[in-house]
Structures are given as structure tokens and as C-alpha cells.
N, C-alpha and C positions, 0 to 999 in steps of 0.2 A: 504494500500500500504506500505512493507516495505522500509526502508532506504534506502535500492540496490536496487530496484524496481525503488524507488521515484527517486534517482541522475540519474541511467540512463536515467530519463523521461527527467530530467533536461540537461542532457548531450546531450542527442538527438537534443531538441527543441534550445541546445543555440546554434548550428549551422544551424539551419532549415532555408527554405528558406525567415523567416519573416527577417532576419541579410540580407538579398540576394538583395535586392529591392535600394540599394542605387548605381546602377555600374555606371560604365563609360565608355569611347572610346577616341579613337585619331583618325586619317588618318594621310595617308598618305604624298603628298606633301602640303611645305610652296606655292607653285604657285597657286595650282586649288581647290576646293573642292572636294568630291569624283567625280560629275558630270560637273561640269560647276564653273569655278569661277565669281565672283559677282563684277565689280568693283564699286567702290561710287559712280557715276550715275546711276549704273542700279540698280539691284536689291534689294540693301539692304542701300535703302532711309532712313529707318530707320534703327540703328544698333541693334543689338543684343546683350545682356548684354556681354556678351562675347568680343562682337568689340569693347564695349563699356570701358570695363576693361582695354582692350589690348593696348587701344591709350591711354589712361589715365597715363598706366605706360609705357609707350614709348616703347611697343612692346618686353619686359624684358620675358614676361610669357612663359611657354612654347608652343612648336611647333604647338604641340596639347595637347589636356585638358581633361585628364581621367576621365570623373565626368562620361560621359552618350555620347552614339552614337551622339545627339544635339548636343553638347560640341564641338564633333570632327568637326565635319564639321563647328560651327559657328568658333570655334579658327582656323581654316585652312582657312575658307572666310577671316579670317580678316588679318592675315600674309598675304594672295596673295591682297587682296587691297592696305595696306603697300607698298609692292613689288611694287605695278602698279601706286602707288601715284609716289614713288621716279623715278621711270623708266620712266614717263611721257606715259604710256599705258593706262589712265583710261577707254577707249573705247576699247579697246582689248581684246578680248578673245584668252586666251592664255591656250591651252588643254597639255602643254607639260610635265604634272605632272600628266596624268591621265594613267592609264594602256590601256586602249583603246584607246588613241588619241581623236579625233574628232570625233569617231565613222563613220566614213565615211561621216560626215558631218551634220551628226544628229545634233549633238550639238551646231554648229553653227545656224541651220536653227531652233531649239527649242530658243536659246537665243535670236536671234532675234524676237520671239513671246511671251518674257517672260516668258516660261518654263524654269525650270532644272528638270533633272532626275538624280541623284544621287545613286552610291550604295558604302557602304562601308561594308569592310571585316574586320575581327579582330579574331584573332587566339591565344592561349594561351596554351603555357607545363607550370605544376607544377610539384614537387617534394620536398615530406618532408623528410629531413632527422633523424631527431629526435621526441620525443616525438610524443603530439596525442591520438588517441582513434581507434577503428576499424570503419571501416562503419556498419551500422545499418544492411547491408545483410550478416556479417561474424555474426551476433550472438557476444557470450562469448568466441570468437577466434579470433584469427588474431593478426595483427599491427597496426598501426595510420602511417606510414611510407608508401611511395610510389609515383607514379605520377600520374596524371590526369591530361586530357584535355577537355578545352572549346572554345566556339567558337561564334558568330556574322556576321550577316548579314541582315542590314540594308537598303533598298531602300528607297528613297525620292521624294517626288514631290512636286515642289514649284512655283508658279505662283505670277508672279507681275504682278497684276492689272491693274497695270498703261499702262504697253508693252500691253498688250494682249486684253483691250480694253478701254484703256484714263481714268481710275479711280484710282488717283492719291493716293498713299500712302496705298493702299490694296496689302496684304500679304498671301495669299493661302498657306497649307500646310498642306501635310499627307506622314505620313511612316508606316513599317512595319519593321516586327521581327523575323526571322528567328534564335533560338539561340538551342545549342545542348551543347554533353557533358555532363560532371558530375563535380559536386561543392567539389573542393577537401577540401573546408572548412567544407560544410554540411558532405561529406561521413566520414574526417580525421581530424579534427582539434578541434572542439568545440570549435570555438571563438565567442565573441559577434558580432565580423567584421570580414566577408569574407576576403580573402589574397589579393582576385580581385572584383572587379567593377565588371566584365564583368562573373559572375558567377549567372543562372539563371535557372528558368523550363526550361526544354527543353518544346518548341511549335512554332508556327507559329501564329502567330496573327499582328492586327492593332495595332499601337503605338498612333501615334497622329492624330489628326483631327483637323485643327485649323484655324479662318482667324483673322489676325491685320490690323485695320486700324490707322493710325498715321493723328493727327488733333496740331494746332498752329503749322506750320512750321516742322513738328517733334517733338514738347515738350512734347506733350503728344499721349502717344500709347493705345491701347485697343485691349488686344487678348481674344476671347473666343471658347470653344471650349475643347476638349480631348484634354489635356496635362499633359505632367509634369512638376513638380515642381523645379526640381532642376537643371536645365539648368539657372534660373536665381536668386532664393534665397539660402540665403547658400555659396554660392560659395566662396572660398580661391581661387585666380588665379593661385596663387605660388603653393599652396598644390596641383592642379589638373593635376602636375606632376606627381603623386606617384598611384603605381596601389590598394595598400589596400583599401577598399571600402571607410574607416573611412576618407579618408581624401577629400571624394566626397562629397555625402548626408552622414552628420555623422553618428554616432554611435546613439546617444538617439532616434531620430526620425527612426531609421531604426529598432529598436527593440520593440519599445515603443509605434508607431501609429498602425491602422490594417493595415496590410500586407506592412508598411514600409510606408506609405502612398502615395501622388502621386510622386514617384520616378521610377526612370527607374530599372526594364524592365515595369511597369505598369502605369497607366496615368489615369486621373479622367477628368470628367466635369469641367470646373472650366473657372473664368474668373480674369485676370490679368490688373491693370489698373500703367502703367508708367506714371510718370511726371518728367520732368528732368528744372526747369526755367535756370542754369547753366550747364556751363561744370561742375561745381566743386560739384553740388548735384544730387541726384538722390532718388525719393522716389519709392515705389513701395509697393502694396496692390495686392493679391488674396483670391478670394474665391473660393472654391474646396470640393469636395466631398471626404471624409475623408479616405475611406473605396475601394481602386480601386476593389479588386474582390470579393466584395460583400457578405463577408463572416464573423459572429460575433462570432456565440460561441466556434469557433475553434481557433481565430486570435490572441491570449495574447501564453506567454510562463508557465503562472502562471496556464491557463487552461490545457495546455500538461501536466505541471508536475502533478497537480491535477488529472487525467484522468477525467475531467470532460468534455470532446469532445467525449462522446461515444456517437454515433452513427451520429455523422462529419463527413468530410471528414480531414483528420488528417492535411494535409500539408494547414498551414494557409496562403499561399500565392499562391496557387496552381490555375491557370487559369485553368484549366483540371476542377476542378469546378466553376458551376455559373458563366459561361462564358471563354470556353479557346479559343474564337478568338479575345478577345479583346473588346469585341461591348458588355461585360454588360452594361456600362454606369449605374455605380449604385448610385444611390442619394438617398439608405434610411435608412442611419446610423447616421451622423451626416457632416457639415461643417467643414471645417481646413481654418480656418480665419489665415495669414500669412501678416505682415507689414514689411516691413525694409527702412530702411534711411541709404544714403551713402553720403559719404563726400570725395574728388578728393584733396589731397597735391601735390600742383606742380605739375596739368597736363600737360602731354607732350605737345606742339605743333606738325600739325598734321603733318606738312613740314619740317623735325629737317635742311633741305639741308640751307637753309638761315638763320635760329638765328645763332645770333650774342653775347646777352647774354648767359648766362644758366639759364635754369629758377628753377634749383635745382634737387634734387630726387624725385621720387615722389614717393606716395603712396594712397592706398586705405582705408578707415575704415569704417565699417560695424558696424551695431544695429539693431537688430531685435526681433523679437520672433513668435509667433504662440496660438491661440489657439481654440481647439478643443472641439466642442459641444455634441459630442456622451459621451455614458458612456461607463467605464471602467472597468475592471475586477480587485479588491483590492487581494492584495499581501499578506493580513493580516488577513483578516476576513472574515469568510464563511455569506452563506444566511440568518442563525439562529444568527449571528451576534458573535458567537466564532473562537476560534484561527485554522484558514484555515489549518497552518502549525502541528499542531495539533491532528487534525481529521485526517491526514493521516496514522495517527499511530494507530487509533483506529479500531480494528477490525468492529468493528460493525457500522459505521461512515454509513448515511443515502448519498443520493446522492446529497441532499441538505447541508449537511455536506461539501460535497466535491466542492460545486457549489463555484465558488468566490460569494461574494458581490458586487452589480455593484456600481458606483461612477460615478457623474455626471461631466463631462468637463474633460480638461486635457491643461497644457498651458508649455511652453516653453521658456527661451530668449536664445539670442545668441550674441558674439562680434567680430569680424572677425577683422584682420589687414594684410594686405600686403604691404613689405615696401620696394623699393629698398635703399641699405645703398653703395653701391659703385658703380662705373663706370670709366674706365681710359680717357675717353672723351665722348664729346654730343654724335659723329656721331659711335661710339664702335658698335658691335653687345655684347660685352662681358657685362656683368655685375654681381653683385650679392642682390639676392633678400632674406629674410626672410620673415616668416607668424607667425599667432599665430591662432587660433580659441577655444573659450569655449562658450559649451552649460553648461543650468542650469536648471534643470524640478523638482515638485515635487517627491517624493519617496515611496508614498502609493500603487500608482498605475501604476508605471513603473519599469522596469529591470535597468535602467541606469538612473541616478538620474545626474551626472556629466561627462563631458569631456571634455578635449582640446587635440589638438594634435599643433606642431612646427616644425618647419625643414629650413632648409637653402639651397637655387638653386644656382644655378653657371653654368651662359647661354655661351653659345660658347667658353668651356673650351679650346678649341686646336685650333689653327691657321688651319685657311680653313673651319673649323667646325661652325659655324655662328648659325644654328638651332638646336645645341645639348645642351643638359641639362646633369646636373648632378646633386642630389641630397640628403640629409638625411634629414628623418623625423622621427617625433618620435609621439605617440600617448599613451595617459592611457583614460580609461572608466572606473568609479567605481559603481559598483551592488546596486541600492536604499536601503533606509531602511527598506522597504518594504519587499524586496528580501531576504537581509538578514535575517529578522524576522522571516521570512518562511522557512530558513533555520536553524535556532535554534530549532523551535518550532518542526518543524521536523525531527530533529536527522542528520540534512545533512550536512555537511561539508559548512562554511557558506563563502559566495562568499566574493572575495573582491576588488581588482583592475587585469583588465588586461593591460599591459603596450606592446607596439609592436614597433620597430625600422624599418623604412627600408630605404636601400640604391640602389639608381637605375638611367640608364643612358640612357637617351632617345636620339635615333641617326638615322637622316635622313640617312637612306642607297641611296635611288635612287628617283627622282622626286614623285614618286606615292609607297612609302614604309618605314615604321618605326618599326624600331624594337627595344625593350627595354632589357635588361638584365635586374634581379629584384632581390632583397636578402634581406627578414624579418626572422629577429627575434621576438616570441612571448613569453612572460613573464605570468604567469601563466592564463591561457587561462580562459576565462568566469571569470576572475576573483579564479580561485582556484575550479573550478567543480570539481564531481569524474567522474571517467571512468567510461565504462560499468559494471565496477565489484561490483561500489559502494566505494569502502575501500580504495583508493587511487586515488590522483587527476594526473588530467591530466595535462602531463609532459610538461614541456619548448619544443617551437617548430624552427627549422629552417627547412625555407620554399623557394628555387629557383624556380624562375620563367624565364620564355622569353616570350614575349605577341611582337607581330608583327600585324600590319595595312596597309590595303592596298585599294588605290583607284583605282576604277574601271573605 
């Protein structure tokens, strides 16, 4: 494989749909959920890390939570609880944030039997104006410039146990996915991190399958069942304002596991065990099936560049195989064992209407990591045990030559902080919040060895405006040494840090609609790739967006 041959491989794969697997969502209105809102008697006995984030920091976060379709709707339950605590409505069903009302009464006569049925919409224009790379269908022609649209469509159904037939603290729950469009990152950008969350295969399938029961009062929860991951590990509150994928499920684990691992749009087997003995702590353990669509010798980006996927299917996140309705349920690659410990400074009180003190700012901290028992495809050294980067160059290079060498496990940590630093009183909707997030993974056998991303929110910038955010964040991801090595070895322009900015302002238009305006800046993408041509990398990008949600 020559140099120009080899970068393009590289260039392709560092946008491919494995960077795709970390998105997110919002809705609509702060009142309802997409379907039905949940007040804290009824349905959501137990909270959801998300509810549980949101009272913590006194409801600072934003509206909604760009990580993942989940996201939206638990950070939308948890504002309209909020709302119904201080309003003295906890028993109300209030439909007036939904686009259909009450549906002619559906939804009252479902909530009274512990159903909701929920659907949530989400809509996205891009446009780059600079830099870039062509899509993979113009060939050795074209531009890296233009716009693209994606899109979401989410339905839900959730049952509480307890309504629908007296078994207390049981939590029912399955969705599905309807997502289309084209990945203006995959076709134009070659980033390590999609521009959006919400950029995926186009298909139709099941998302989640899952039931929770909650035992000691609440303290402790057990979900299992088809899910994902990052509705509750991972999560930066503050950051799950921002549409760039990086600042949902990051950057290392979306490039770095098979097919992103269980993050949305994909979801594994797995079971999740909470224990919370305070407000102020929170531990949490899953185990999950590593690998959502089932798919190994295609899944690394170290295999794309090598062409050591012939006779794959190319796109290693690609539900179209090995299951594209969602129902592989695959369990034969390895586990992704995930722990985190959190710690609550100065949780809100859940009533702020009566304190009397202040009980200060508060904030979140985060410690975690992950690790993975499947083997991994080395960055550095082929099957014969020489230089992988190497044998690309050599004519005559065996296909064992070309094969990675596999390596057994893969492990991860991570430190998360979200901190509110202002407020002009207790009872303000206004405040301002900062984050930090850094991962940290070996670099033999992954693309991304380091990241953090930062930024700073600022809730109800404008008088009247209560639910709007405003925001800048900033992110860098640097290319393992693994990566780089393969790119010496291999005459390729050798990767180094991508650094991305974005600034964006998330604004309830009307009860059941949100629409964001969005503006990144990308700093040299994949860390310094070449284009399609080989001989030149691909240029600094500025990238607008508008992403719109809306409840049904």
C-alpha cells in the first residue's frame, strides 16, 4: 500500500462511523417529557442519573442534555418535576409542553395505568465552511465544504410496575430508532469527533430493552437488560450542553472500543448495579458486552488503514451487518467492566422555596474508569511480530504482514468535574457553571491515548429567558503512540493533537420545541491526517450548525 493509498485509508476511517457511536439529544419542553411527564410520586421513584445530577446542582444544567435520545427525555422529566415540586402539582399531569396535547386523552388514561408512550424528534443543518476533505463518493475530486442533514426519531415505552400492577419500585423500558441523513463528519471533515451527537447509520432498529428494580428504600437500583452506557457513566452535566459528540460519550472510548462500545445509537446486554447510602455519594458498576454489533476484524481504524478487512464488511459500526434491527444481542467478544464513584459538594435542597441558609454552590466530581477483556488490534506490530507500519511499504508484504497483532484487554480512567462558581441568589434561575473532563488509556492499542475537553455555561442569560443556555467549550484529543508509530514507520504524515472550540445557545422557542444555533471551530482534524491526495493535510474547519427538538 502506498503513502497516498495508506493516508487516505486513514483519512476515511478517522471519520467512519466507529467516531459516530457517542450522540446525543435534547427535547423539547422544560414541562412534559416527549410523552407524558413523571412527577416524584409517580413514575420515577427512583431517579435517573440524570434527575439525579440535576437536583444535586440545583437544576443549573441545561434544558436538555445532548449526550443521547435517554439524556433528553430523563433531563426534560427532571426540569418538569422541578416545575411540579415548586408549583405544588406533584399529582398533575400537565400535557401542555407536548405537540399533541393529551392526545385526546390517551395520555391521561395511559398514566393512570403506568404507561408513557413517548416520541421524540430531532432535526439537524450543517455547513462547513472551510477546510475538510471530499466524501468518499466524489473520489480524487471535489471539496470538504458544504451542508448536510441528519435526523432522529425516537419512540418510548415505559411502565411503572408499581401503577400497573402493585410491584413496587419496577421500571419497564424499551425504545427504538429511527435515524437518516448523512454524517457531515464521516462524508467532510475527518475528525476523531463527529461535529454532532446525533450523526448515525441510517436504519430502523430497537435501542433499548431494559427493566430496574430499586431495593433499601431507593438506595440501591439494578437495571439489566439492552442498554447503553452512557446515559449514566461519563456524563459532564454542564458539557451535555454542547452538540460535538466529544463532549457526550468522549473521544477515546468512541474510537478506541468496537464500534464505540455501548453508546448510542447502539446498546449491548449488560447489567448496571447503583448504590447511592447518601445524597452526597453515589457508586455505580456495569457489566456489558463490549462489542454492540458484533463485529471484530473490521472494528479498529488500524485495520482500515492496514486493508486488513478484506473480505468485511468495511463500515465497522455498521448495523446493516450482523444484525441491522438491533436484536444481535452479541456476547462473544469480550466484557467492558465500567466502575465510577461520585461525590455531591453542596447538594441543593430539593425545596430551595423555604431555606433560609445557603447551603453554598454546588458541585459534582467524578472517578472512574473501565476495563475491557477482549483483544485488540496493536498499532505497532504485525502477526510475525514486525513493524505493522512498515510492511505497508513493502511490496511484497504477506497478509499476515499486514494483519495487526492482537493484545489482550484494554482499560481506561477518567475524572469528570462540574462546578457551579456563581449565582446572584438561592431562588435565580440565572447562574454560571464550568466542567473539566480527562480521559487517560494506554497507546499501543488505541487511536487516542488522551483527552479533556472544558467550557463554561451561563443559564438564563436574558430576563424572561429562564431555560436558555449559553455556552463555550473547548476540547483537544491526542493520537496514541501507537498511532503515531505507524505513522513514521509508514511514511504518513504523523498525527498529533486535534483541538475543536464550540460556541452554542440552546433556546426554548415554545413548550414542546428547542432549537440551538451551533458554531465549531476544528484545529487540525484527526490530529494533522492527509486528504484524499495523500500530500497535504487536512485543513482547519469551520463548521454551522442548527439542531432543533421537538416533543410529540
Amino acid at each position: 500500500m502506498s503513502p497516498s493509498s495508506l493516508a487516505t485509508a486513514i483519512a476515511k476511517h478517522a471519520f467512519s462511523p466507529s467516531s459516530l457511536t457517542r450522540h446525543r439529544l435534547r427535547a423539547g419542553s422544560c414541562l412534559v417529557c416527549f410523552g407524558l411527564v413523571l412527577p416524584a410520586t409517580g413514575f420515577a421513584q427512583v431517579q435517573t442519573q440524570i434527575e439525579e445530577d440535576r437536583a444535586r446542582l440545583g437544576n443549573s444544567t441545561p434544558l436538555v442534555e445532548q449526550i443521547d435520545p435517554v439524556t433528553v427525555r430523563d433531563s426534560e422529566r427532571a426540569t418538569a418535576e422541578a416545575e411540579e415540586k415548586a408549583a405544588g402539582d406533584g399529582d398533575k399531569l400537565d400535557t401542555s409542553g407536548n405537540l399533541l396535547g393529551n392526545m385526546w386523552g390517551a395520555r391521561p388514561w395511559l398514566y393512570k395505568h403506568g404507561i408513557s408512550f413517548d416520541i421524540q424528534e430531532v432535526d439537524e443543518v450543517w455547513g462547513n465552511g472551510t477546510g475538510g476533505t471530499p466524501s468518499g463518493n466524489d473520489g480524487a475530486s471535489g471539496s470538504g465544504t458544504g451542508p448536510a442533514y441528519d435526523g432522529v426519531t425516537m419512540p418510548t415505552l415505559t411502565v411503572d410496575t408499581e401503577k400497573l400492577f402493585g410491584l413496587k419500585g419496577g421500571l419497564f423500558n424499551v425504545s427504538a430508532l429511527q435515524t437518516r441523513g448523512r454524517s457531515i463528519s464521516q462524508d467532510h471533515l475527518a475528525n476523531f469527533n463527529p461535529v454532532s451527537g446525533f450523526e448515525a447509520d441510517r436504519s430502523t432498529r430497537l435501542f433499548e430493552l431494559w427493566y430496574q428494580q430499586s431495593f433499601l428504600k431507593g438506595k440501591l437500583d439494578v437495571k439489566i437488560g439492552q442498554q447503553d452506557l452512557d446515559t449514566e457513566f461519563l456524563i459532564s452535566d454542564y458539557a451535555s450542553l454542547y452538540l460535538n459528540a466529544n463532549f457526550g460519550w468522549p473521544m477515546a472510548p468512541s474510537v478506541n472500543l468496537y464500534g464505540g462500545g455501548p453508546s448510542w445509537p447502539l446498546s449491548s446486554p449488560a447489567i448496571r448495579i447503583r448504590y447511592r447510602p447518601s445524597e452526597k455519594f453515589t457508586f455505580m458498576f456495569a457489566a456489558a458486552d463490549d462489542n454492540p454489533p458484533g463485529n471484530r476484524y473490521n472494528s479498529t481504524p488500524i485495520q482500515q488503514a492496514t486493508g486488513s478487512t478484506s473480505g468485511y464488511n468495511s463500515d465497522p459500526t455498521s448495523q446493516t451487518y450482523n444484525g441491522a434491527n438491533g436484536t444481535n444481542f452479541n456476547m462473544g467478544t469480550g466484557a467492558l467492566l465500567i466502575t465510577e464513584l461520585q461525590y455531591a459538594l453542596n447538594p441543593q435542597p430539593a425545596d430551595m422555596s423555604n431555606v433560609t441558609k445557603n447551603p453554598g454552590l454546588p458541585g459534582v466530581y467524578k472517578l472512574g474508569g473501565f476495563y475491557d477483556t477482549a483483544k485488540f488490534a496493536d498499532y505497532r506490530y504485525n502477526q510475525n511480530g514486525g513493524s505493522l507500519g512498515a510492511a505497508t511499504l513493502n511490496p511484497n508484504a504477506t497478509q499476515s504482514d499486514l494483519t495487526p497483532r492482537w493484545d489482550r484487554g484494554n482499560w481506561m480512567v477518567y475524572g469528570i468535574i462540574d462546578q457551579m462558581i456563581w449565582r446572584p441568589s438561592l431562588k435565580s434561575a440565572r447562574s454560571v457553571g464550568i466542567f473539566a473532563r480527562a480521559t487517560g488509556n494506554g497507546g499501543d492499542r488505541n487511536m487516542i491515548s488522551f483527552a479533556v475537553d472544558a467550557g463554561i455555561n451561563l443559564k438564563a442569560p436574558f430576563k424572561g429567558r429562564d431555560n436558555d443556555t449559553v455556552g463555550l467549550g473547548w476540547g483537544i484529543g491526542r493520537a496514541s503512540s501507537g498511532q503515531r508509530q505507524f505513522d513514521r514507520d509508514s511514511g504518513s504524515y504523523v498525527q498529533g493533537n486535534e483541538n475543536h472550540l464550540e460556541l452554542t445557545y440552546q433556546a426554548q422557542v415554545t413548550p414542546w420545541m428547542v432549537m440551538q444555533p451551533d458554531f465549531q471551530y476544528v484545529w487540525h482534524p484527526s490530529g494533522g491526517v492527509a486528504d484524499w491526495t495523500g500530500y497535504r493535510r487536512v485543513g482547519n474547519e469551520a463548521v454551522f450548525g442548527l439542531h432543533s427538538s421537538i416533543t410529540f
